[in-house]
C-alpha positions in Angstrom: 37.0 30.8 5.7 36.5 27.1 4.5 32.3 26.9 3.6 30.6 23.9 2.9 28.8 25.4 0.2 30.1 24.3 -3.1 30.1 26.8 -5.7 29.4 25.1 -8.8 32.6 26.1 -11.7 30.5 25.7 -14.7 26.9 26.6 -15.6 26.4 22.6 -16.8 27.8 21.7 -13.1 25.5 23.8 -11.4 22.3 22.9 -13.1 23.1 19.1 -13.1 23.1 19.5 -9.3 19.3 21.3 -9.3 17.9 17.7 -10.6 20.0 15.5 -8.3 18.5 17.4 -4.9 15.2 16.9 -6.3 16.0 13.2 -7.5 17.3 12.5 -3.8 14.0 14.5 -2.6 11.5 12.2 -4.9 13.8 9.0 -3.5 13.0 10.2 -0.3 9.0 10.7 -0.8 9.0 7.2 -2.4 10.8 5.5 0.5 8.7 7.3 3.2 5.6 5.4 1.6 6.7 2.7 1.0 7.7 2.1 4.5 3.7 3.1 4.9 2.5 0.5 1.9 4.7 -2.2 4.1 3.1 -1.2 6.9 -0.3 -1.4 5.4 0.9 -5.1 3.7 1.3 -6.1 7.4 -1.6 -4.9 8.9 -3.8 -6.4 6.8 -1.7 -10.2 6.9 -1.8 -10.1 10.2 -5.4 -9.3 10.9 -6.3 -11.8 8.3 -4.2 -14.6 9.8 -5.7 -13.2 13.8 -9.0 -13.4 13.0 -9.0 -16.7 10.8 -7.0 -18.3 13.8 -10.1 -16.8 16.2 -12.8 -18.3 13.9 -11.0 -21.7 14.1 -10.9 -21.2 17.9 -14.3 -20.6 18.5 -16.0 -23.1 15.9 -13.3 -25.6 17.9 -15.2 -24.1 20.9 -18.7 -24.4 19.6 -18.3 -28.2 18.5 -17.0 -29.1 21.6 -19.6 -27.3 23.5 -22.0 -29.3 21.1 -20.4 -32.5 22.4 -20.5 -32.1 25.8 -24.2 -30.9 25.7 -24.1 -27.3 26.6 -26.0 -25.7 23.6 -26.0 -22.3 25.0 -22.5 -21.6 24.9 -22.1 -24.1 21.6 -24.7 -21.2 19.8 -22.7 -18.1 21.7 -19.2 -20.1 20.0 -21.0 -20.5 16.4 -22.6 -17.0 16.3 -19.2 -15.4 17.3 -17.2 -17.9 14.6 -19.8 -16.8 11.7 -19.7 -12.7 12.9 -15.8 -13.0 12.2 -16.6 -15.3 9.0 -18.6 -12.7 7.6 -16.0 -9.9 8.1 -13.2 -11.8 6.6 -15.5 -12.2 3.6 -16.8 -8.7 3.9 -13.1 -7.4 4.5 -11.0 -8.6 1.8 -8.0 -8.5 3.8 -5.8 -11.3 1.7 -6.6 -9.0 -1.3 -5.9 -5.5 -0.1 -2.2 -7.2 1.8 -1.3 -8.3 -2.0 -2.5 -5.0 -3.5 0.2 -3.4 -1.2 3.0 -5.5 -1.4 2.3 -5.2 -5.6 2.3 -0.5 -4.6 5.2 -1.0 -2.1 7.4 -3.2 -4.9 6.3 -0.7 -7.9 7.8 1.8 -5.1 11.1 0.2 -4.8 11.1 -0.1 -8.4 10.9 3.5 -8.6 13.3 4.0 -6.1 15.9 1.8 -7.6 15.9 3.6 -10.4 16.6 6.8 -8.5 19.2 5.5 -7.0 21.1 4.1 -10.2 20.9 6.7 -12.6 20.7 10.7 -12.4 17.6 12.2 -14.4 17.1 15.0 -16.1 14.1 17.2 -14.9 11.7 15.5 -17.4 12.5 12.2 -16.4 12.0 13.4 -12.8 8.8 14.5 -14.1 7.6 11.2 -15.5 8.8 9.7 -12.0 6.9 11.5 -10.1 3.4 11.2 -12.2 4.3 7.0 -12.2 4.6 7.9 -8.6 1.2 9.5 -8.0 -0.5 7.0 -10.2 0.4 4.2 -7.6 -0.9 7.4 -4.4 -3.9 7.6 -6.2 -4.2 3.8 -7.0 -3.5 3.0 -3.2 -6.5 5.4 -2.9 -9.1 3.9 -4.5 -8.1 0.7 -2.8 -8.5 2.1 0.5 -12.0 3.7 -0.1 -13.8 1.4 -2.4 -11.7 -2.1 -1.6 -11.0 -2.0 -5.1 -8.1 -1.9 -7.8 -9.1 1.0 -9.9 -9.5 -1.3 -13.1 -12.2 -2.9 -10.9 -14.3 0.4 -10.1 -17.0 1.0 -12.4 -17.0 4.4 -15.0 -18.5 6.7 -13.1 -16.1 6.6 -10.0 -12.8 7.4 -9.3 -11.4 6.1 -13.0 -11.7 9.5 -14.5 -9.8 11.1 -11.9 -7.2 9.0 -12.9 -7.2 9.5 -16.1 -7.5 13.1 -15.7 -4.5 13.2 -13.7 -1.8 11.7 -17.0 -0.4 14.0 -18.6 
């Protein structure tokens, strides 16, 4: 009977290979989101760059309108160009798309590193809480539109600080 299962020949050998599953689990954790953070990064480019394109299009549309005497649809144009003005400004979308490319590299950072070295379980440990920082720092950017060094004392910062060990 040939099994796959390994049986590890010294104690050392078998406890080496307890910390490499979890390292290759913890890779995997940091890969899945920072295929997320990428996404995210997009998302937020690409709305930026859509509806700064639109706000050109329709102040275009509103000055020509202007021109040609129609200042009904001219107003429509320049009401709809400010509405998306004020939610590009009210949205920091060029913000929050660097704030995610800077949590998806500090991922692949992490992930590097898993996949160069092998760790013992206390550097697996202080992984995984450099991990969570940047979970919890993605967070707080996503509820407050905010980096946490930004949020004033009484919010979120003493969560974080709470969660260092």
């Amino acid at each position: 009977m040939n099994s796959k299962l390994q049986i590890p020949q010294t104690a050392e050998e078998g406890q080496n290979k307890i910390p490499q599953r979890k390292q290759q689990e913890l890779k995997k954790m940091i890969d899945q989101w920072t295929v997320k953070y990428e996404e995210l990064k997009n998302l937020n480019r690409n709305l930026r760059i859509g509806l700064g394109i639109s706000a050109i299009i329709l102040s275009l549309g509103a000055t020509v309108s202007g021109i040609y005497g129609n200042a009904k649809i001219a107003s429509v144009f320049g009401a709809m160009a400010t509405t998306i003005q004020s939610i590009i400004f009210a949205y920091p979308l060029e913000k929050r798309s660097g704030f995610y490319r800077v949590i998806a590299a500090k991922n692949m950072k992490l992930s590097s590193k898993l996949s160069l070295m092998d760790y013992s379980d206390e550097d697996l440990k202080d992984v995984l809480v450099g991990f969570n920082t940047l979970r919890i720092q993605a967070a707080i950017e996503e509820t407050y539109g905010n980096e946490p060094s930004e949020l004033p004392e009484n919010h979120a910062n003493k969560e974080l600080e709470s969660d260092k060990p």
